[in-house]
DOPATI-272409 format. One line per 2 residues: their letters; for each residue x, y, z of C-alpha. Coordinates in nm, 2 decimals. Example, Ala and Ser with C-alpha at 12.3 -4.5 7.8 and 13.67 -1.06 7.14 Angstrom:
as) 1.23 -0.45 0.78 | 1.37 -0.11 0.71
END
This chain:
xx) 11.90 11.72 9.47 | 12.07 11.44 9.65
xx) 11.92 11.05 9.62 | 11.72 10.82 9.78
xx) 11.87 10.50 9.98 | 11.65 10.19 9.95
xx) 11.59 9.77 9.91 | 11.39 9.54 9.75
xx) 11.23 9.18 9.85 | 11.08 8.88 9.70
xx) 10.75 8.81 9.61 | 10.43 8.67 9.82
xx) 10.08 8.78 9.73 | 9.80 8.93 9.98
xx) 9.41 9.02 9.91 | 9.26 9.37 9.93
xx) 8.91 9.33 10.08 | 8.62 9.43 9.87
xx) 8.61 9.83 9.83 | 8.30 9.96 10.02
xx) 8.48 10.09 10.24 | 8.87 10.15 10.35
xx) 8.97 9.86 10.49 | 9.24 9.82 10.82
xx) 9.47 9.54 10.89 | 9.69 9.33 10.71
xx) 9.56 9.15 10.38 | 9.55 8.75 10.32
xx) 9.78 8.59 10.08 | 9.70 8.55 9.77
xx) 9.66 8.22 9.52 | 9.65 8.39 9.22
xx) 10.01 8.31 9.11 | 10.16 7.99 9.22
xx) 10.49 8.13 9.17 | 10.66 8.47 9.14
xx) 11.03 8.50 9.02 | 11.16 8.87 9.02
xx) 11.57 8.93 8.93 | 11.75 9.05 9.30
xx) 11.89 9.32 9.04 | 11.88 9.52 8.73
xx) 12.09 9.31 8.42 | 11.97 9.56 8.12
xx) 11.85 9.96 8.08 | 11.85 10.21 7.79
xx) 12.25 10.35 7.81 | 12.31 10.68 7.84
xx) 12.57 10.92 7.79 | 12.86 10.86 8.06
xx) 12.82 10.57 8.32 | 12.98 10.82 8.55
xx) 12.66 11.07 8.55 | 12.34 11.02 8.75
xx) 12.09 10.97 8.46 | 11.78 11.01 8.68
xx) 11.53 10.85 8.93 | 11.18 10.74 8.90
xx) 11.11 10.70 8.54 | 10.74 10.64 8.52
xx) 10.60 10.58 8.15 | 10.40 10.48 7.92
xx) 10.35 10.30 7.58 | 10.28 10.56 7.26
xx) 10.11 10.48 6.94 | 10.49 10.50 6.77
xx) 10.59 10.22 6.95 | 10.78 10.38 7.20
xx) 10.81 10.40 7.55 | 10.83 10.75 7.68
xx) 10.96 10.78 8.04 | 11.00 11.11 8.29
xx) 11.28 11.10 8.53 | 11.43 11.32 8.84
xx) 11.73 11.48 8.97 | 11.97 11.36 8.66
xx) 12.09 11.45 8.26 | 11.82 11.11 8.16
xx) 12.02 11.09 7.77 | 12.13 11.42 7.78
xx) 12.44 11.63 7.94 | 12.25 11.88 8.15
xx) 12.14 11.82 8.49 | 11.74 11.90 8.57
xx) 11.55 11.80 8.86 | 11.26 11.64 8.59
xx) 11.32 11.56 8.25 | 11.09 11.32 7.97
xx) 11.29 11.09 7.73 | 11.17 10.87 7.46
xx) 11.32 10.48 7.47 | 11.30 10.32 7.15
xx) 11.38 9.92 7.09 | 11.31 9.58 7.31
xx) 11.50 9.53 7.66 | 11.86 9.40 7.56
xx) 11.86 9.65 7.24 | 11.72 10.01 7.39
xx) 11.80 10.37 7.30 | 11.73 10.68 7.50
xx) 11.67 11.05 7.35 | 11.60 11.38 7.58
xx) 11.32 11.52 7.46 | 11.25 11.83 7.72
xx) 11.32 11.88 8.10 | 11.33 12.19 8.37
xx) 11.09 12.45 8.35 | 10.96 12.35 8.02
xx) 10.78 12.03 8.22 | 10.58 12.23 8.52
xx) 10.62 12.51 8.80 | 10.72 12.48 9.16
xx) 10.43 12.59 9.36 | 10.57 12.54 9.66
xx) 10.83 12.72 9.84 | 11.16 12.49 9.94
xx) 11.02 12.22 9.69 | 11.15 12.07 9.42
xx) 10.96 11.85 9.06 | 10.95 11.52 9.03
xx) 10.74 11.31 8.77 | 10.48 11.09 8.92
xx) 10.29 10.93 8.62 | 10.29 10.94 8.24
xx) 9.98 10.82 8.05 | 9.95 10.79 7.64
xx) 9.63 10.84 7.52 | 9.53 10.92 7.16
xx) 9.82 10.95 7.03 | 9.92 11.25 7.30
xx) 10.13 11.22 7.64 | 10.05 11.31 7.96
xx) 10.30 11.38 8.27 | 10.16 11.40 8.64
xx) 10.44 11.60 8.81 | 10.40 11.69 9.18
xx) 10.59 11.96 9.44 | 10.87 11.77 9.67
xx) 10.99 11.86 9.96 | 11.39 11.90 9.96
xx) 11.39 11.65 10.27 | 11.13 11.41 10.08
xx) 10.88 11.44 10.34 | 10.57 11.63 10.18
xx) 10.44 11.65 9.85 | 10.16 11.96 9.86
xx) 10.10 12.01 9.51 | 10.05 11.85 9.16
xx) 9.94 11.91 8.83 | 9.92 11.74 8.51
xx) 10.12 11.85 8.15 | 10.00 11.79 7.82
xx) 10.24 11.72 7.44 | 10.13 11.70 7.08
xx) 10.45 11.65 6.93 | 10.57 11.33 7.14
xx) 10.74 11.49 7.44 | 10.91 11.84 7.28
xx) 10.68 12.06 7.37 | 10.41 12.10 7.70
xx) 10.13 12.24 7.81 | 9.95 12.30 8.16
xx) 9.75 12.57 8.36 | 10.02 12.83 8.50
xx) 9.79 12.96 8.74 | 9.77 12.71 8.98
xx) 9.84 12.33 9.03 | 9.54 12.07 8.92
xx) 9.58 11.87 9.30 | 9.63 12.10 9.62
xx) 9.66 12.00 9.99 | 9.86 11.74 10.01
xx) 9.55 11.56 9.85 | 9.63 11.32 9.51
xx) 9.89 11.49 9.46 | 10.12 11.16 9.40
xx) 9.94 11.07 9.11 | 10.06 10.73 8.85
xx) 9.87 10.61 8.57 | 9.69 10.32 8.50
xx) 9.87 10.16 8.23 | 9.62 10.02 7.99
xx) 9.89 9.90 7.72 | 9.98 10.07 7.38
xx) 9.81 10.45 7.35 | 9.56 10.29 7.61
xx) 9.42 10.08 7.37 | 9.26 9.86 7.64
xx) 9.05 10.12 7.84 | 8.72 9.97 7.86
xx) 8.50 10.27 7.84 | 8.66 10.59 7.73
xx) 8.83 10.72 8.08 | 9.16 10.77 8.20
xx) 9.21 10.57 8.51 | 9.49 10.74 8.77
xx) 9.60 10.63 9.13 | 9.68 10.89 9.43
xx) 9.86 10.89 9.76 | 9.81 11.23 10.01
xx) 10.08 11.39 10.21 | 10.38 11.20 10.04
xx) 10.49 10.96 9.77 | 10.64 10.67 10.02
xx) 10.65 10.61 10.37 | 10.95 10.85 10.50
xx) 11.29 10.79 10.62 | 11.24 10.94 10.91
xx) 11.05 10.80 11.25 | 10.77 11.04 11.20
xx) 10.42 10.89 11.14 | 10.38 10.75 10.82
xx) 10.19 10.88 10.57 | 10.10 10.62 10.32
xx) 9.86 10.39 10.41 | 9.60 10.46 10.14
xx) 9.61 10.43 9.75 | 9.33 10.65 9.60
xx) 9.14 10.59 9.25 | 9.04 10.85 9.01
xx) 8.88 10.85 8.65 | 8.85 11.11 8.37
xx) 8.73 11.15 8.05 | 9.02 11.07 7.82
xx) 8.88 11.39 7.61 | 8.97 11.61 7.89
xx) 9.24 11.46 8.16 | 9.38 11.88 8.21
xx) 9.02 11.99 8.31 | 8.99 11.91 8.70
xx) 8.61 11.96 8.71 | 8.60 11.65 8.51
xx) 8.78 11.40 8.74 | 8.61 11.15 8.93
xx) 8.72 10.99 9.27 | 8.61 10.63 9.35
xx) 8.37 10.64 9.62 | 8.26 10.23 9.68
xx) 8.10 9.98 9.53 | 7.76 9.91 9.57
xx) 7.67 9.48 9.47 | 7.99 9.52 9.27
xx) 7.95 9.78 9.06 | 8.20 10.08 9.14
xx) 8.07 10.42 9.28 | 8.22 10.78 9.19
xx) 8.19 11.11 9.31 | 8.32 11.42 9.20
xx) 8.37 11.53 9.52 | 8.73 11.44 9.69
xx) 8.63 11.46 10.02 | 8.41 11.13 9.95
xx) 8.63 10.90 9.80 | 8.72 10.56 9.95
xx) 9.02 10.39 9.92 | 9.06 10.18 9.66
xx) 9.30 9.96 9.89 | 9.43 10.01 10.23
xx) 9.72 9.84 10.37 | 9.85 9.93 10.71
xx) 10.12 9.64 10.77 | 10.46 9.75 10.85
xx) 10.77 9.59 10.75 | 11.12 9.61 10.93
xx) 10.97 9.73 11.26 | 11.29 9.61 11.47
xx) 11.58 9.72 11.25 | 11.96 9.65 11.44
xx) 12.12 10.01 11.31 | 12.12 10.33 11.46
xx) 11.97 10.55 11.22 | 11.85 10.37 10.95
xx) 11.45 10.34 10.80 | 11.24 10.12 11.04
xx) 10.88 10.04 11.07 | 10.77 10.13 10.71
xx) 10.39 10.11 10.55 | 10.43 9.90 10.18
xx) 10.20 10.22 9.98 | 10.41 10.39 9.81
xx) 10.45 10.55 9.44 | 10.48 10.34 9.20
xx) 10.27 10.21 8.89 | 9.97 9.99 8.81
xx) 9.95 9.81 8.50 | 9.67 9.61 8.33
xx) 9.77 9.23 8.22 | 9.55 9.17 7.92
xx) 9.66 8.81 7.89 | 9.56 8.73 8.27
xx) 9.33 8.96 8.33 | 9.51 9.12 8.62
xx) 9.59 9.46 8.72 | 9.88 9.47 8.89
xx) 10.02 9.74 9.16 | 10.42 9.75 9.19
xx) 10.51 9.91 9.50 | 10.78 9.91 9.73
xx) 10.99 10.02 10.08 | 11.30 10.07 10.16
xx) 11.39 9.75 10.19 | 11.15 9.52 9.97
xx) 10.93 9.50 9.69 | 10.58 9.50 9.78
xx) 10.30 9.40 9.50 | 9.97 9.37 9.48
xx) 9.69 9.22 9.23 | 9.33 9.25 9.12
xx) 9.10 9.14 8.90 | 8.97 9.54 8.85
xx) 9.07 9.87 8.88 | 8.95 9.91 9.25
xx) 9.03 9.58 9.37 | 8.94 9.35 9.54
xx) 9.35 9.37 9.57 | 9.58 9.08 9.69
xx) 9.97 9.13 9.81 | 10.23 8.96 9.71
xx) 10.62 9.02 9.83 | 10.87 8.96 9.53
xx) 11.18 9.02 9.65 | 11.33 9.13 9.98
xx) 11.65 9.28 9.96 | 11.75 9.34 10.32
xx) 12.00 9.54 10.50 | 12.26 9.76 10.37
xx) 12.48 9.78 10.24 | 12.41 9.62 9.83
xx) 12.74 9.52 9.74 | 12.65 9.15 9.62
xx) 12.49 9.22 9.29 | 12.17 9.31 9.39
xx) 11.97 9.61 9.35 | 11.69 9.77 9.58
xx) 11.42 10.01 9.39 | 11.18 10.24 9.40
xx) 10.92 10.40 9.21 | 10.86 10.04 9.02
xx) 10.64 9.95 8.73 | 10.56 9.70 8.44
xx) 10.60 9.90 8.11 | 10.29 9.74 7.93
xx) 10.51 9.72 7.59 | 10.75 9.44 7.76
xx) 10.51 9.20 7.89 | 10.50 8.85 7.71
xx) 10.19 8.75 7.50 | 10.07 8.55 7.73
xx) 10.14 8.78 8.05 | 10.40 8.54 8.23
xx) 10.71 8.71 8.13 | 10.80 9.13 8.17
xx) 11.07 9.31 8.27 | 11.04 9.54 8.60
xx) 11.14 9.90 8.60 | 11.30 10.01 8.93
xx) 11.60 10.27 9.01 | 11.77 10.35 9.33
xx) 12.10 10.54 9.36 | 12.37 10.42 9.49
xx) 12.42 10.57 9.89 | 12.26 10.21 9.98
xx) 12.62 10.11 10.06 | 12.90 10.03 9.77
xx) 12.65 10.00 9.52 | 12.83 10.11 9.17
xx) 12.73 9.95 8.84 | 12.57 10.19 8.53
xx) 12.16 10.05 8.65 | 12.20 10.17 8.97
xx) 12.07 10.51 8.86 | 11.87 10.50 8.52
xx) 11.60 10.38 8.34 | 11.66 9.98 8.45
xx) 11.53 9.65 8.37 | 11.48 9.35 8.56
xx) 11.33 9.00 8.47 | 10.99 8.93 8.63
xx) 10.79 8.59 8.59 | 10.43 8.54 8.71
xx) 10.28 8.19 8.68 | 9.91 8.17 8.74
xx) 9.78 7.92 9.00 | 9.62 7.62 8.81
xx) 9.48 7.30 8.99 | 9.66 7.01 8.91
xx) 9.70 6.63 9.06 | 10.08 6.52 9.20
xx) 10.19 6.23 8.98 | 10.50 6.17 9.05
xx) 10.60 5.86 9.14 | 10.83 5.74 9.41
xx) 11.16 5.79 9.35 | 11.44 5.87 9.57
xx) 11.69 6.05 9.31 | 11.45 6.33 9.19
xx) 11.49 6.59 9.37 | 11.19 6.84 9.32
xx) 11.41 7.11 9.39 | 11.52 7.11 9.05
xx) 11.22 7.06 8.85 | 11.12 7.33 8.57
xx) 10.96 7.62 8.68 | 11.07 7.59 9.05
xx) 11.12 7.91 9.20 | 11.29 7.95 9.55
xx) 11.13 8.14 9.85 | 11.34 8.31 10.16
xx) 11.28 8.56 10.39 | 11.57 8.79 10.23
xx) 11.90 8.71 10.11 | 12.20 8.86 10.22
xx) 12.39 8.81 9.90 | 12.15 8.89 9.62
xx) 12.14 8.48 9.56 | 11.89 8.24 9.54
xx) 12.10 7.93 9.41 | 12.08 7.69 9.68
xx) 11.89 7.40 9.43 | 12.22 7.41 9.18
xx) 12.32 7.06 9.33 | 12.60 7.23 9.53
xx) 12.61 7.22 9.92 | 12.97 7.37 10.01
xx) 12.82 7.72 9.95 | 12.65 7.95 10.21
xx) 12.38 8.21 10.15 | 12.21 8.39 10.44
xx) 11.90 8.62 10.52 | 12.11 8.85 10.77
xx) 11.89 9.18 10.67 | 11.99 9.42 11.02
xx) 11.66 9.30 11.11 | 11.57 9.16 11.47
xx) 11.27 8.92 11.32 | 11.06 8.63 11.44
xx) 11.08 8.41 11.14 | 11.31 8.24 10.92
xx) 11.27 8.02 10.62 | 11.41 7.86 10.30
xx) 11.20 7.73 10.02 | 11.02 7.66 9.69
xx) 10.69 7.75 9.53 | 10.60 7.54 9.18
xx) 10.35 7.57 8.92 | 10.19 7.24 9.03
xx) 10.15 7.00 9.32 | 10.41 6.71 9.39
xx) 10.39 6.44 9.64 | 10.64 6.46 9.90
xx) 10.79 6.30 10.23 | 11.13 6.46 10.27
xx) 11.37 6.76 10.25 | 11.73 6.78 10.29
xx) 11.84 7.10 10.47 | 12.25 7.16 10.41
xx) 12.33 7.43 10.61 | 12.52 7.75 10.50
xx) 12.75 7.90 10.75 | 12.84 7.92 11.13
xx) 12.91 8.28 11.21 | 12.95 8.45 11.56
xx) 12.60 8.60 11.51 | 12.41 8.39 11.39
xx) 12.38 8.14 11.09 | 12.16 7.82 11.25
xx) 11.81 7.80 11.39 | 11.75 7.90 11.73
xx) 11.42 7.66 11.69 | 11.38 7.27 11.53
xx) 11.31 7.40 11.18 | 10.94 7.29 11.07
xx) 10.84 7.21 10.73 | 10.61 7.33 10.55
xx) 10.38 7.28 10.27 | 10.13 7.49 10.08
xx) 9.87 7.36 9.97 | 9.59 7.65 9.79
xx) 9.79 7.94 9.92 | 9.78 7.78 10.27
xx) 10.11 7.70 10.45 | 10.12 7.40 10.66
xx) 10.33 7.19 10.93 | 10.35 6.86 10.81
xx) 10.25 6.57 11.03 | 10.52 6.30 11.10
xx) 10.85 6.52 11.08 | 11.18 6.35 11.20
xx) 11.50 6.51 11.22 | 11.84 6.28 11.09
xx) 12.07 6.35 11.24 | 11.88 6.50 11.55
xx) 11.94 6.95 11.48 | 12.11 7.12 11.70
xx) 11.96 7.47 11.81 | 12.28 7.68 11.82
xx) 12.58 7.71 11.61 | 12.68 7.31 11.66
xx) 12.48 7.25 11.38 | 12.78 7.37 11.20
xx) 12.88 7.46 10.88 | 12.75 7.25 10.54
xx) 12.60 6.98 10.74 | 12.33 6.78 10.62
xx) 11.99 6.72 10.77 | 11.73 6.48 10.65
xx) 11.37 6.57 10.74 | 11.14 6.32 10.67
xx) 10.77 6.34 10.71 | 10.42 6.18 10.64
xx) 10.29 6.14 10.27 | 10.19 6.49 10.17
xx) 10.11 6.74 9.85 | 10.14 7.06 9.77
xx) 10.25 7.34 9.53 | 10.52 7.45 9.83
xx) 10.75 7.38 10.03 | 10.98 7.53 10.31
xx) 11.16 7.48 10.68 | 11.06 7.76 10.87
xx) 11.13 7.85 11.24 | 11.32 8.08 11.49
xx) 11.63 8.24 11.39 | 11.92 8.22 11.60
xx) 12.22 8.44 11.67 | 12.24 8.84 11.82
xx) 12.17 8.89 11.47 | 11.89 8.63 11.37
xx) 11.94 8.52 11.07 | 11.99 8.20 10.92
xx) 12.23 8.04 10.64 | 12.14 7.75 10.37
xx) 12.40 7.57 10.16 | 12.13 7.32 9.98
xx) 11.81 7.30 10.01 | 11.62 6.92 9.85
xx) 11.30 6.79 9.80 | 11.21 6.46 9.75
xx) 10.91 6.15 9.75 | 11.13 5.91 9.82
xx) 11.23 5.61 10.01 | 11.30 5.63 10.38
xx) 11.69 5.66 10.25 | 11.81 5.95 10.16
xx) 12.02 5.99 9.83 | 11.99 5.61 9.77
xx) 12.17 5.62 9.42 | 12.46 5.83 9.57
xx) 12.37 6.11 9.29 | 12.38 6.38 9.56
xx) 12.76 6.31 9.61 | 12.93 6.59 9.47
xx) 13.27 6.44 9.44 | 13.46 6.13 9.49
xx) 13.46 6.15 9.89 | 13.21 6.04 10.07
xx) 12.98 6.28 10.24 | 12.60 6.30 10.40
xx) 12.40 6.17 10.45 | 12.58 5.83 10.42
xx) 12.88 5.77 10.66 | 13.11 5.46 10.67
xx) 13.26 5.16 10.86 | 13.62 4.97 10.87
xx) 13.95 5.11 10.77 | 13.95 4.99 10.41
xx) 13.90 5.23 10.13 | 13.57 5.40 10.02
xx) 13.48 5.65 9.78 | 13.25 5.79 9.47
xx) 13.28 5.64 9.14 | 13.12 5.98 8.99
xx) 13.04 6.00 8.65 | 13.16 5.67 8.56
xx) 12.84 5.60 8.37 | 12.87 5.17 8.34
xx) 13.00 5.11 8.69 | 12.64 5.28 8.82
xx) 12.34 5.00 8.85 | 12.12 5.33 8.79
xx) 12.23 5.67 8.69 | 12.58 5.86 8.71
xx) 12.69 5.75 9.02 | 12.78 5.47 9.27
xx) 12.98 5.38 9.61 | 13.26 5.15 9.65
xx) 13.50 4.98 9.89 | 13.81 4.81 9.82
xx) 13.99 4.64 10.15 | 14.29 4.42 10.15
xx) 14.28 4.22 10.50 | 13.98 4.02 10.64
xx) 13.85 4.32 10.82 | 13.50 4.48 10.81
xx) 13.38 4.75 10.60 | 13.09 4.89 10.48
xx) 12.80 5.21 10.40 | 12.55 5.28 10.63
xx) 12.28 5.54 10.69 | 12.02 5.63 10.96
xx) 11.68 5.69 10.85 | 11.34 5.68 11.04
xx) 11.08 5.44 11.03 | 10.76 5.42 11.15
xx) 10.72 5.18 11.47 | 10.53 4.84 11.44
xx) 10.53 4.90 11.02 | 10.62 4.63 10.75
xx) 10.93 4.72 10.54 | 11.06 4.58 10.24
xx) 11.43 4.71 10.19 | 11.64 4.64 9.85
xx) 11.98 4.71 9.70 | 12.23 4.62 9.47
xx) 12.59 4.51 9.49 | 12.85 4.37 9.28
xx) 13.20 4.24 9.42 | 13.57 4.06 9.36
xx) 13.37 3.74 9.43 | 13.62 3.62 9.62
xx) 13.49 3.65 9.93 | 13.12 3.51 10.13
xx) 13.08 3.71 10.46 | 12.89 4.02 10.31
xx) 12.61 4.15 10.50 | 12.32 4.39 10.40
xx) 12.03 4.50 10.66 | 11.94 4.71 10.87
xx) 12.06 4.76 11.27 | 11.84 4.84 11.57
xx) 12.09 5.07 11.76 | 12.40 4.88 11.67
xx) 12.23 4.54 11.68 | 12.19 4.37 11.34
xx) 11.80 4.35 11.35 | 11.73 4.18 10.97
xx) 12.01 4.06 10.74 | 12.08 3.88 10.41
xx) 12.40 3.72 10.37 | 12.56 3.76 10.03
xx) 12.89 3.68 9.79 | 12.97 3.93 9.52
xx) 13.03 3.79 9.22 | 13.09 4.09 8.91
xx) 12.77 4.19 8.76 | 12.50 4.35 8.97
xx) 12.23 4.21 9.19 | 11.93 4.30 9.44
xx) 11.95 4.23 9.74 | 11.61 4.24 9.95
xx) 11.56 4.23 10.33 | 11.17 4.24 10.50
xx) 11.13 4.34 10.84 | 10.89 4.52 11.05
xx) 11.01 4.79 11.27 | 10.86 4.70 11.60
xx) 10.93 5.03 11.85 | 11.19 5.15 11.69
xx) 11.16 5.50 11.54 | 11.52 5.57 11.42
xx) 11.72 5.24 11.26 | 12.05 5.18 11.07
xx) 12.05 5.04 10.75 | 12.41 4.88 10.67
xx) 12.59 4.75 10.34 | 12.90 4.57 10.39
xx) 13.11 4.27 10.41 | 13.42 4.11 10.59
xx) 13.73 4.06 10.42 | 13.98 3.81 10.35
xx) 14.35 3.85 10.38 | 14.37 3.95 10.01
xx) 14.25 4.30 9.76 | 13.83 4.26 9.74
xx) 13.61 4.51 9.69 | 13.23 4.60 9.65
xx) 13.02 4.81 9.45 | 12.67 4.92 9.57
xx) 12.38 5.10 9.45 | 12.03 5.20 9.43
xx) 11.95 5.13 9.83 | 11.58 5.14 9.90
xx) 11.37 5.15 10.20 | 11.01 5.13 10.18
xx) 10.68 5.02 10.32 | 10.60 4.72 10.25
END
C-alpha cells in the first residue's frame, strides 16, 4: 500500500462554541495555554528491526494495566519482518529507552468489507484489563472509508475477536473511529463508559481537489461492559443548560465540534494538497493534571489542536507547528494520525511526548522516525495572570527569558533559533504558499513590560525574503493581539529586498504589557515569504543595546555606527574593561582628529530627557564631547577629559519637534596615541 505525503505547523489555540448544536465558521483563539512548544521533528521512537524497512503508519494506542503501551499500525512489518497492511505491537519502557514486540497483524485483526479497500487501525482503547482496536475499510486511493468495526483481546494483543458477519459502523457513518484516552486501563473514566470520537466519509481531508469531507468530529459513549455490542452505543446529541444529551439513534447526533476553516488555500505548486479542512483522524486524550481534553489533529501541512474542559467541548484551537511546503529535508518532520500517549505525560501535564508518523515521499526526507512509532517533545504551559515587574533595563532582552517560546507563521528550515543571540543566520517561512500574513515572535508564561524589538533580518533572495509592508508589532495581551501605539522604525524599513540581508531594525514603541509579542505584516517577494536573522525584546532606554552586549564580536555592528578615521572596536569578554557586564566600545586615534559612537533613536517631541553614560580615556586630552545631535547639529552636550577609571556622564534636554535625534560619544584628538572607553549609554525620560 503506498504512503501518505504530509506537514506539520506550530501551535495557536481556537474555541469550539458550546455543543447545542453544530457550529459553522472559524473558532476564536484560545487563552488556555500561554505558551505551546511542539519539536519541528521526531528525536526518539521504539527501534525496530532494520531502519531500511517501513515499520508502519498511524499507530494509535493506549495505556494497559501492565504498564505498557500497545499501539496498531498500517502498511509496514511494526517489530516484526513481515509486511501487513495492520498490525498491534506492545512498546514497553519510557521515551529514550523503548522496545517494540509484534504481537498479531493481517487477517487475524479484522475483514475487508469492502471491495478495492484495504485495514487500517483507527483507535485502540484499554479497558479492564482488555484491548480494544477500532479498525476501518480504506479506500486504495485514501478517499473513502465505508466500513468499521471494533476487535476485542484477552491475552494482551495475541489473539482477537469481533463479529464476522458484518462491520459494527456502515455508510460511511463513524466509521473513523479514535478513543478517548482516559490514561492507564482508563482509570479516569468518570462514570463507567467508553468514550469514542468519529469522522464520516474519510479519515482526513483528501489530497485531491474534491470536496472535503471532514468538517465534523462526532462523539459516542458505551458501556465499558459491552464496547462490541452496537445496540449499546450512544451518539452525543446536545447539551441542554450544560448537561450533555444522547441518543441512540445516529441520525440525531450533533457534532461535538465543527470546524470548517481551511488552511493552504493558495498553494504555488502544480499538483500538490491545497485548501484543506484541520478534522482529521487523530486522538483525544484527557490531561488529568489540567483538566483538559485535548484533540491532536492535523493536515497536510500543519498540526492542528484543539482543547476543552469536557468530552464535548466547548473546544478551542490551537496551531502547534506549521511545517510548510515540501520538500522536509531540514530536520523536520510533518505527521499524521497524532496523539498524546496518556503514559508519557508529566505529573503535572506540562510536559508529553507527541506521537506522529509520516513517510518519507514528502521530499528527501530519510531518517529511521520518519516511518514508525515516533516521539516528539510537546510543552503546554497554562495561562496564569500575572503583573510585569521588570524593571527598566536596556540589556535584557526578553527574548531570552525562561520559558520563552517562539511564534512564526512556518519555518522553512525546521528552526526556531532566532533568540540564541546570533544575527548572521537566516531562517524563513517560504511554505509554496501565496499568503496574506507574515510574522516572527514570542509567547511567555507571564506578562513583561515592553517598548522595543529589534528585528535582524534573515536573507535577501530573488523571491522574497523582506516585507512587502512596514512590519507592525504586536502584543498579546489575554489571547488578544494588538498594534502597539507609538511604533518608530530606526533606521526607516525599506519595503523590498533593500532592506537587505542581516540588517538591523529598532522598533520602538509606547509603554506596553503583555504575555506576546511579534512584527507582523505583508510578505514580499513572487513567493511571499519572509526571513529573520534575530529577533529582541526589550523595556529599555530609547538606545538600543546601550552596554554593547548585543555585539557579537569585536567589530562594530548595529545598531551603533561610527565617526573619524581612528580605530574602533568591541572589547568582548574582557570582563574588567566593561563599566557593566561583558562588554564595552573603544576608540584609540593617534592625530588630533575626531572620533566617536553614535546612534539614532527616537524621542518623543516637546518631552524632557535625562541621558547618561560612562567613559574612561588616556587623559591626555580635553575636547571630548557626549550629547545628542538634532540632524547633524549638536543640540545638548557635556564637555569632558578622560582620565582612567570610569565616569557618568549626564546630559538633560528636551526634545522640542524633533522625533528622530542622534546621540554621539566622542572626542577630538591630539597629535599623539589616546583612546576612550565607553559604556552603559542611556536615554530616558526624564
Amino acid at each position: 500500500m503506498r504512503k501518505i505525503a504530509l506537514a506539520l505547523l506550530p501551535l495557536s489555540l481556537v474555541a469550539v462554541l458550546p455543543a447545542s448544536a453544530a457550529t459553522t465558521g472559524s473558532l476564536p483563539e484560545s487563552t488556555f495555554f500561554s505558551t505551546v512548544g511542539v519539536d519541528a521533528g521526531a528525536t526518539v521512537g521504539a527501534p525496530a528491526i532494520g531502519d531500511d524497512k517501513d515499520h508502519g503508519d498511524l499507530w494509535p494506542n493506549c495505556w494497559s494495566d501492565d504498564d505498557n503501551v500497545y499501539a496498531a499500525y498500517g502498511d509496514g512489518v511494526g517489530f516484526g519482518s513481515s509486511a501487513s497492511d495492520i498490525g498491534v505491537t506492545r512498546i514497553s519502557g519510557l521515551p529514550g529507552s523503548l522496545s517494540g514486540t509484534q504481537l498479531a497483524q493481517g487477517d487475524q485483526l479484522g475483514k475487508v468489507w469492502t471491495a478495492d479497500h484495504t485495514r487500517k487501525p483507527t483507535g485502540m482503547a484499554c479497558v479492564g484489563g482488555a484491548l480494544y482496536l477500532a479498525v476501518q475499510d480504506l479506500a486504495f486511493d485514501f478517499d473513502d472509508a465505508p466500513a468499521a468495526t471494533i476487535a476485542k483481546s484477552t491475552d494482551k494483543g495475541r489473539t482477537w475477536t469481533f463479529d464476522t458477519s458484518a462491520p459494527m459502523f456502515g455508510g460511511s457513518k463513524f466509521t473513523t473511529i479514535f478513543f478517548l484516552d482516559y490514561g492507564k486501563n482508563y482509570v479516569n473514566s468518570p462514570d463507567g463508559y467508553v468514550y469514542a470520537y468519529g469522522l464520516d466519509n474519510n479519515w482526513r481531508d483528501s489530497f485531491s481537489n474534491r470536496v472535503p469531507d471532514p468538517v465534523d468530529l462526532w462523539l459516542a459513549r458505551v458501556p465499558a461492559t459491552s464496547v462490541q455490542d452496537r445496540s449499546t452505543w450512544q451518539f452525543y446529541a446536545g447539551s441542554s443548560n450544560g448537561v450533555p444529551q444522547w441518543t441512540a439513534d445516529i441520525n440525531a447526533r450533533v457534532a461535538a465540534l465543527h470546524d470548517d476553516r481551511h488552511v493552504y488555500v493558495n498553494v504555488g505548486t502544480a499538483g500538490r494538497a491545497r485548501d484543506l479542512t484541520t478534522i482529521s483522524q487523530g486522538g483525544v486524550v484527557y490531561d488529568k493534571p489540567l483538566n483538559r481534553y485535548i484533540y491532536t489533529s492535523w493536515t497536510e501541512y500543519t498540526f492542528e489542536f484543539y482543547e476543552s474542559p469536557t468530552p464535548w467541548g466547548p473546544w478551542t484551537h490551537f496551531t502547534p507547528k506549521d511545517f510548510g511546503g515540501y520538500p522536509w529535508t531540514h530536520a523536520k518532520h510533518g505527521g499524521y494520525a497524532t496523539t498524546i500517549p496518556s503514559k508519557y505525560i508529566s505529573a503535572d501535564g506540562k510536559n508529553m511526548w507527541l506521537q506522529s508518523n509520516v513517510c518519507t515521499c514528502g521530499g528527501g526526507l530519510n531518517d529511521r522516525w520518519a516511518y514508525t512509532f515516533s516521539l516528539r517533545k510537546l510543552s503546554l504551559t497554562p495561562s496564569v495572570p500575572t503583573t510585569p515587574d521588570n524593571a527598566l533595563d536596556g540589556t535584557r532582552n526578553l527574548a531570552r527569558e525562561s520559558g520563552t517560546v517562539p511564534i512564526e507563521r512556518a519555518t522553512h528550515f525546521g528552526q526556531s533559533s532566532y533568540n540564541d543571540g546570533v544575527r548572521a543566520q537566516n531562517e524563513d517561512d517560504w511554505n509554496d504558499e501565496r499568503k496574506p500574513l507574515s510574522w516572527w515572535g514570542y509567547t511567555w508564561p507571564r506578562t513583561y513590560n515592553l517598548n522595543k524589538v529589534v528585528y535582524t533580518t534573515g536573507t535577501m533572495f530573488g523571491d522574497g525574503g523582506w516585507f512587502a509592508s512596514v512590519p507592525r508589532v504586536q502584543v498579546r495581551r489575554n489571547g488578544v493581539w494588538t498594534d502597539v501605539t507609538g511604533q518608530t522604525a530606526t533606521p526607516a524599513y525599506p519595503t523590498s529586498s533593500a532592506a537587505g540581508s542581516n540588517a538591523t531594525y529598532v522598533f520602538s514603541f509606547d509603554l506596553t504589557s503583555g504575555d506576546g509579542v511579534r512584527i507582523i505584516g505583508t510578505p514580499g517577494g513572487t513567493q511571499t515569504f519572509t526571513s529573520i536573522g534575530e529577533l529582541e525584546a526589550y523595556y529599555g532606554s530609547a538606545v538600543t543595546d546601550p552596554s554593547f552586549e548585543a555585539q557579537p564580536g569585536t567589530t562594530v555592528g548595529a545598531p551603533w555606527q561610527t565617526e573619524g578615521t581612528g580605530t574602533k572596536g568591541i572589547d568582548h569578554d574582557k570582563g574588567a574593561w566593561a563599566e557593566q557586564g561583558r562588554n564595552n566600545a573603544w576608540i584609540n586615534a593617534s592625530d588630533a582628529t575626531w572620533n566617536a559612537f553614535k546612534q539614532t533613536v527616537p524621542v518623543k517631541p516637546n518631552t524632557n530627557y535625562r541621558l547618561t553614560g560612562w567613559v574612561e580615556g588616556s587623559g591626555n586630552f580635553t575636547g571630548g564631547y557626549f550629547g545628542i545631535r538634532s540632524g547633524s547639529t549638536p543640540y545638548a552636550e557635556t564637555n569632558y577629559s578622560a582620565p582612567p577609571g570610569y565616569k557618568q556622564l549626564t546630559v538633560t534636554f528636551n526634545s522640542g519637534s524633533n522625533t528622530l535625534m542622534t546621540v554621539f560619544a566622542g572626542y577630538w584628538g591630539v597629535d599623539a596615541p589616546t583612546w576612550l572607553r565607553l559604556d552603559n549609554i542611556s536615554l530616558q525620560p526624564a
